[in-house]
LOKEVO-251018 format. One record per residue (C-alpha): x, y, z; residue in one letter. Coordinates in Angstrom, 3 decimals. Each point is the difference from the previous one (the first is absolute). Layout:
BEGIN
px,py,pz,type
X,Y,Z,a;
...
This chain:
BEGIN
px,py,pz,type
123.535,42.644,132.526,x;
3.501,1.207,0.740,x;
-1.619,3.713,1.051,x;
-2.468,-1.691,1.782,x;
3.272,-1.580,2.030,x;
2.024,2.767,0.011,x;
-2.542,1.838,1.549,x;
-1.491,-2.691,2.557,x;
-3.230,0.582,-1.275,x;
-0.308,3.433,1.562,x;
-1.429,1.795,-2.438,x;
-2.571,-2.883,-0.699,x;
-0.959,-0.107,3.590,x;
-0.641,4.031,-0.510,x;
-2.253,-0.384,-2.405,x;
-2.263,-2.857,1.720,x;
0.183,2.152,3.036,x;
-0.889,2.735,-1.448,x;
-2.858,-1.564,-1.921,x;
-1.235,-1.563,3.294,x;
0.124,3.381,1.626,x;
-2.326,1.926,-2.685,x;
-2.588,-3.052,-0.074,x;
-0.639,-0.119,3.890,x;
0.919,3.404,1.079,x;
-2.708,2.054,0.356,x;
2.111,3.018,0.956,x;
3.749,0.982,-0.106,x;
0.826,-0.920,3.390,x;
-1.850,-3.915,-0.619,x;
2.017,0.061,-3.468,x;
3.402,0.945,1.510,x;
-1.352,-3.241,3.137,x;
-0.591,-2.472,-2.230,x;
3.132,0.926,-2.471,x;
2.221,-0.795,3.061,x;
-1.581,-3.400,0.527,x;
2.675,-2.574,-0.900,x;
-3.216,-2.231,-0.980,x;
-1.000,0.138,-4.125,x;
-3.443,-0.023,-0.236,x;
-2.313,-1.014,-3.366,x;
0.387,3.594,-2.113,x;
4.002,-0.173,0.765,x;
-0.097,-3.678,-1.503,x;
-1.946,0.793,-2.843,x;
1.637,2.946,-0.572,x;
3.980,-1.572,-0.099,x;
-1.456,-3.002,-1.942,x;
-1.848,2.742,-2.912,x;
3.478,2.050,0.091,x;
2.082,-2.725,-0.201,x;
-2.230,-1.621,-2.925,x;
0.012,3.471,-1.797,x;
3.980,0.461,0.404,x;
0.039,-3.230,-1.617,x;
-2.523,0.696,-2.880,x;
1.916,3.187,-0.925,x;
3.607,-1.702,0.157,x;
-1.646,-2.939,-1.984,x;
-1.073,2.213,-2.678,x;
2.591,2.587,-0.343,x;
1.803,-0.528,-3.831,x;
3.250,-1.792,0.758,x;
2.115,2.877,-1.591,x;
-1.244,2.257,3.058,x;
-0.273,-2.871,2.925,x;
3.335,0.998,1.480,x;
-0.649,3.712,-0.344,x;
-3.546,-0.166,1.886,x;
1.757,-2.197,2.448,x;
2.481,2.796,0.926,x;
-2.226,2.881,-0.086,x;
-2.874,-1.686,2.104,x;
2.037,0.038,3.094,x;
1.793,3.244,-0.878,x;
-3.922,1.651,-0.020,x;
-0.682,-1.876,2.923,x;
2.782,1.126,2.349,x;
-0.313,3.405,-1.344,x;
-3.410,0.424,0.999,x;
0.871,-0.723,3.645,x;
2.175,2.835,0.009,x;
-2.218,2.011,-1.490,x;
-2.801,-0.646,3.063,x;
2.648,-0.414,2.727,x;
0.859,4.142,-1.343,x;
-2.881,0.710,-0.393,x;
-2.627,-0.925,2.855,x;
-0.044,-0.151,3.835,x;
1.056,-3.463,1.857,x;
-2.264,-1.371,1.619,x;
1.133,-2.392,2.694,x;
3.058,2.107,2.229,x;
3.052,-1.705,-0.164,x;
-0.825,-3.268,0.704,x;
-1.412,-0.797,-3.590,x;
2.013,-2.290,-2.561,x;
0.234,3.540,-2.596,x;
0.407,2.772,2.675,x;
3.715,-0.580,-0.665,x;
-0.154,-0.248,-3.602,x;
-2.392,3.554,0.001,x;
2.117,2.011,2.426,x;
2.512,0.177,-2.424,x;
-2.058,0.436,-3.041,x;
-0.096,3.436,-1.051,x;
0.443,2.146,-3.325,x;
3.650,-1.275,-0.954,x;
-1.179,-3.614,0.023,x;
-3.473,0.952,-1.835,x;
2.074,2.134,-2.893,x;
2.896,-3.185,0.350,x;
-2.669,-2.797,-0.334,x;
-1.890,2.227,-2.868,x;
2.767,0.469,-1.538,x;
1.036,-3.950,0.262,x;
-3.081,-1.053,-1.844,x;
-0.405,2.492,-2.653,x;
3.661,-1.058,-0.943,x;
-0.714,-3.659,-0.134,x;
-3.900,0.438,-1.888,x;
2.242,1.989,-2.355,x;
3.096,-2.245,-0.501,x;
-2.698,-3.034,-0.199,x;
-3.085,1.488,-2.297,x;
1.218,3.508,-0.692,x;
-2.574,2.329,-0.349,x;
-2.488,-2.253,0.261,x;
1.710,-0.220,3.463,x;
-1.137,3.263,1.193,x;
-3.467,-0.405,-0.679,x;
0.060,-2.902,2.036,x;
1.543,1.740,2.988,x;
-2.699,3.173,-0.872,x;
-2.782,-2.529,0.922,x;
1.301,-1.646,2.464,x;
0.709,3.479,1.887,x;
-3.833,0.650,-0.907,x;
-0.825,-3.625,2.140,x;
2.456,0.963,2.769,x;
-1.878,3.610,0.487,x;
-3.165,-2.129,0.280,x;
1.806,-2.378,2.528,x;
1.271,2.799,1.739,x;
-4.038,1.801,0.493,x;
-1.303,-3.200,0.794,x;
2.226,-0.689,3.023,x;
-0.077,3.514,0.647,x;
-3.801,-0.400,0.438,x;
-1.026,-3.089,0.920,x;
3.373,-0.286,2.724,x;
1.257,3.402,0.468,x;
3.525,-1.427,-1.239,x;
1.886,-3.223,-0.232,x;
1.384,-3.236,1.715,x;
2.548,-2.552,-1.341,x;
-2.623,-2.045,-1.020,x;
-1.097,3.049,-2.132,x;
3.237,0.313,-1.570,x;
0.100,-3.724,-0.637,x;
-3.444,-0.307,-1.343,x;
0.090,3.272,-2.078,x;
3.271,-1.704,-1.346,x;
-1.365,-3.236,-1.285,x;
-2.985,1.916,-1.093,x;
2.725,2.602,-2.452,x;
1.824,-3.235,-0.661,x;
-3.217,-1.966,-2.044,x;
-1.137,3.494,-0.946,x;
3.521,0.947,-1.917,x;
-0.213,-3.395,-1.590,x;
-3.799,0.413,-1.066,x;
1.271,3.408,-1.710,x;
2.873,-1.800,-1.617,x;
-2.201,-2.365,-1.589,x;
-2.737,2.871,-0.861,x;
2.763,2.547,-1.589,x;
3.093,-1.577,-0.846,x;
């Protein structure tokens, strides 16, 4: 609750935009329309209510002796993973988009700084255990990264948002599955 504050929902709102954008988009140009909308339509609903639900069922069930440890590493993964897409694809909106900012500046220096950020904490938290973690979850971000390649030609801040929620319950699903 206190990210979902901190952050004023943003990332949340990403991800229902996002979701409402691949659902009635038939094409990149309808998908990048209807993300702009400030209007959440049924798949964005659905989709917050089944990531917030999951986020829930993994914090619910991690052991207690690791709770605190896959509540710092979730966000660390998280923000990482926005670096890793704002250095790594096009923007898609000009300047005027909420991340145009945010991936004007990102280049390799903050993708070897935020890389090297997380490694360090998945080590000081699981140890080697820790890298493995970060080794699939920079398998799921190469899949993020295609996909928006493909389907967008790039990303928004809602992609960066979304694609950070989605890293978020993904780093906590592979917490549970190899910790």
């Amino acid at each position: 609750l206190l990210m979902i504050v901190m952050t004023g929902a943003l990332h949340l709102d990403g991800i229902a935009d996002l979701l409402d954008g691949l659902a009635g988009g038939k094409d990149r140009e309808g998908i990048l329309h209807i993300m702009k909308d400030s209007r959440v339509g049924a798949m964005g609903v659905v989709g917050l209510v089944m990531l917030l639900l999951l986020k829930y069922l993994c914090l619910f069930n991690l052991p207690l002796e690791i709770k605190s440890a896959g509540l710092i590493f979730m966000p660390a993964a998280g923000r990482w993973v926005q670096v890793v897409l704002a250095a790594s694809c096009r923007y898609l909106r000009g300047s005027e988009g909420t991340g145009a900012v945010f991936v004007e500046h990102a280049g390799e220096r903050e993708l070897l700084i935020a890389s090297g950020t997380l490694i360090a904490v998945a080590l000081v938290l699981f140890g080697m255990q820790g890298i493995f973690l970060v080794f699939l979850l920079g398998i799921a971000v190469m899949v993020l990264i295609k996909y928006f390649e493909m389907r967008l030609g790039g990303v928004t801040g809602d992609v960066l948002g979304a694609a950070s929620e989605l890293i978020e319950v993904l780093s906590l699903l592979l917490v549970l599955a190899v910790i």
